[in-house]
C-alpha positions, 0 to 999 in steps of 0.5 A: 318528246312524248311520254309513253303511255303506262297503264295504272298501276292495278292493271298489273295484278293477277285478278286484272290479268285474268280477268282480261285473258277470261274476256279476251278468251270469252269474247274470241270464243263468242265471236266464233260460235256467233259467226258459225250459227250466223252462217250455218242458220243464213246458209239454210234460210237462203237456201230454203228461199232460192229453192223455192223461188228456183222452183217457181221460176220453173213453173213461170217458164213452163206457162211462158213457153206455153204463152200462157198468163204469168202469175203476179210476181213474176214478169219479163224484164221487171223493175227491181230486177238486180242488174247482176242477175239480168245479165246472168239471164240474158246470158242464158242462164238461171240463178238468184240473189237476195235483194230489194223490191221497194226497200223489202226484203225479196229472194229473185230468181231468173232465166232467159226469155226470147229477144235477150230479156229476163223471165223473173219471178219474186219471192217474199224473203221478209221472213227470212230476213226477220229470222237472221235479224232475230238469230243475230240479236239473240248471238249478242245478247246470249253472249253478253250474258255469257261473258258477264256470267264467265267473268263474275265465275272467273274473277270469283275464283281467281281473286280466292287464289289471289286473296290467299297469295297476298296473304301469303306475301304478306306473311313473308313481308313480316317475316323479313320484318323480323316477326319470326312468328308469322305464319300463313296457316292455309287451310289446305296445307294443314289438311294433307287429306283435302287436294293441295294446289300451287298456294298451298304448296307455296303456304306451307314451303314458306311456314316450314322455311319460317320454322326452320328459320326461327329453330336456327336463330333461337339456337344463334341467339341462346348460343351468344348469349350463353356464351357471352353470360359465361364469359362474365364471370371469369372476366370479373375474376381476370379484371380484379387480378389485373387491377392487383399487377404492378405498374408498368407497361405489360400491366397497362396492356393486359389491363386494357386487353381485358376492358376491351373483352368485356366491352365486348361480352356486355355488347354480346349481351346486348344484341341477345337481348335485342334479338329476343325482343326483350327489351322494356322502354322506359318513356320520359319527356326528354328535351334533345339538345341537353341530351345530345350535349351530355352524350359528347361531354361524356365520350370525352371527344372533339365533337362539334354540336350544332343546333337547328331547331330543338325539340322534346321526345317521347324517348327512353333516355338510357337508350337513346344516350347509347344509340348517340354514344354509339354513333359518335364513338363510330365517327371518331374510331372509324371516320376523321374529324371534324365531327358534328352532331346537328340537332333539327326538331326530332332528326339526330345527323352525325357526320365526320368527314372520313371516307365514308361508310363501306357500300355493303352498310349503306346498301344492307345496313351494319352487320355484325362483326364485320369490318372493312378497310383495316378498321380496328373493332368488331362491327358491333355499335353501329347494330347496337344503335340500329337495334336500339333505335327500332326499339324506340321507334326511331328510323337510322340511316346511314348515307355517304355524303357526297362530298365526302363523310359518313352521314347517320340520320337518326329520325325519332318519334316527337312529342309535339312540342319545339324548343328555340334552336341555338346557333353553332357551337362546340362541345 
């Protein structure tokens, strides 16, 4: 079966598109006026020639009838005569036609003759004939130009409209990045005296739709943190109290109620510093198999470390501990063991073998405190490890295995240098 035939894939821009409309319009356009100068100039040089030559088989007539000599040019049934205007003629009729007389150009012109033959006179129509050549050859020419002129013009102005709407989509592209202050600032949409066009409406909607935007989330992002930082101080107070109540079951619960809420506020905090892009990297030469195996002996959990390929990143190892802690504190509090971190040159998986990630994360990534399938917790690690990990320059993804399990990929810069990989192991 054959494959359809696509076109590449920079025939779908707008500068190509307009430029087909312009030369398919222009060449249309070309084609009509050439076609209607063709045979307006064809119509009046055959008609000048068959008046003349019309006019001269009235003269040849006259000297026929009155049996004298006809002129050269002019003859009964002479050689070249075309065979449709001989019978026109014998027919007793008169008419002409342009045609041949030794391969030359020549307007015949004829009418009846005694004994059913054709009196017919010649007129040179080379002249003619050279003029529409020239006509032509000009119509062509002209109209080359013109198209070539037409598109230099057209592509000229369309690509400035296109230059600005990919400025303009490159602005939204780093707005839905995160650069919140991105903006297109089109001239003619920050000048409201110069004449706005569809770009600039396009421009400036965007650059307002920006602004607003970014008022909005400073607003979000001050909001969380001011009130995850106020939070901290009656937390401090309510956890030394906490520690000073008696032994006993009530004790424990408020006790752990009260851990929970400040996890919870130090987590706030967190992400209000991640979402204000404050956060300062501390760069080391870190070797990732020892830092892997200190993040699982610290979380206290049966997590299996398996190592493919070790290797040493150029990482901030505070960071890069809370995105793995993270991860595998997520494996075990949402998915079913077994659990395992695989170490393979710079790439981080951790999987358990649960029932997966919801689609929502898989499709749209984590979202913040949101939840699903009964799941105890405030959806808040997995958009701490995401925030973390852009902060280091690191890819996460998160994926579904397909026989069963959640799959999160963590992808970090590499400095070069491979460790001798280890063979499976527990920790």
């Amino acid at each position: 079966m054959r494959r359809p035939l696509r076109l590449p894939r920079w025939t779908a821009t707008l500068t190509w598109k307009a430029a087909a409309f312009i030369a398919v319009m222009c060449c249309g356009l070309a084609a009509l006026l050439g076609v209607l100068v063709h045979v307006s100039v064809t119509d009046q040089t055959v008609g000048e020639a068959r008046g003349r030559a019309l006019d001269r088989l009235t003269d040849v007539t006259a000297a026929y009838e009155a049996g004298d000599r006809l002129p050269p040019g002019a003859g009964v049934d002479p050689p070249g005569l075309p065979a449709r205007l001989r019978e026109l003629a014998v027919h007793g009729k008169r008419g002409s036609m342009v045609g041949d007389h030794d391969t030359h150009p020549t307007m015949w012109a004829a009418g009846p003759a005694d004994g059913g033959r054709a009196l017919a006179v010649q007129y040179d129509y080379a002249q003619g004939a050279h003029t529409i050549d020239a006509l032509d050859r000009a119509i062509v020419w002209s109209s080359a130009l013109a198209i070539g002129v037409t598109l230099l013009v057209g592509a000229f102005a369309v690509t400035r409209v296109t230059r600005r709407l990919h400025a303009t989509a490159r602005v939204a592209r780093r707005i839905s990045g995160g650069d919140l202050d991105a903006r297109v600032n089109d001239p003619r949409a920050q000048d409201p005296k110069r004449p706005q066009d569809e770009v600039a409406a396009v421009a400036g909607a965007l650059d307002t739709m920006a602004s607003s935007l970014q008022g909005k989330l400073l607003s979000e992002q001050r909001f969380t943190a001011d009130v995850a930082h106020e939070l901290r101080t009656p937390l401090t107070g309510l956890h030394a109290a906490a520690e000073l109540l008696p032994p006993g079951r009530p004790t424990e619960l408020v006790r752990d109620r009260v851990a929970a809420l400040r996890t919870l506020t130090e987590d706030l905090l967190e992400i209000s510093r991640l979402d204000a892009r404050s956060e300062r990297l501390e760069l080391d030469s870190e070797p990732l198999v020892p830092l892997a195996e200190r993040v699982v002996r610290a979380s206290g959990s049966d997590t299996a470390v398996r190592v493919v390929r070790g290797a040493r990143v150029e990482t901030d190892r505070r960071r890069l501990e809370r995105v793995l802690g993270n991860l595998v504190a997520n494996a075990h509090k949402h998915g079913r063991g077994p659990v395992v971190l695989t170490l393979d040159g710079p790439v981080v998986t951790v999987r358990d073998h649960g029932d997966g990630y919801p689609d929502y994360l898989v499709e749209h990534g984590p979202q913040r405190f949101r939840t699903e399938g009964g799941s105890k917790g405030h959806g808040l690690g997995l958009t701490i490890a995401l925030g973390q990990a852009e902060v280091l320059g690191a890819r996460l993804a998160f994926a579904n295995a397909p026989d069963g399990g959640a799959v999160a990929t963590l992808t970090l810069p590499q400095s070069g240098r491979e460790e001798p990989g280890v063979s499976d192991g527990g920790v």
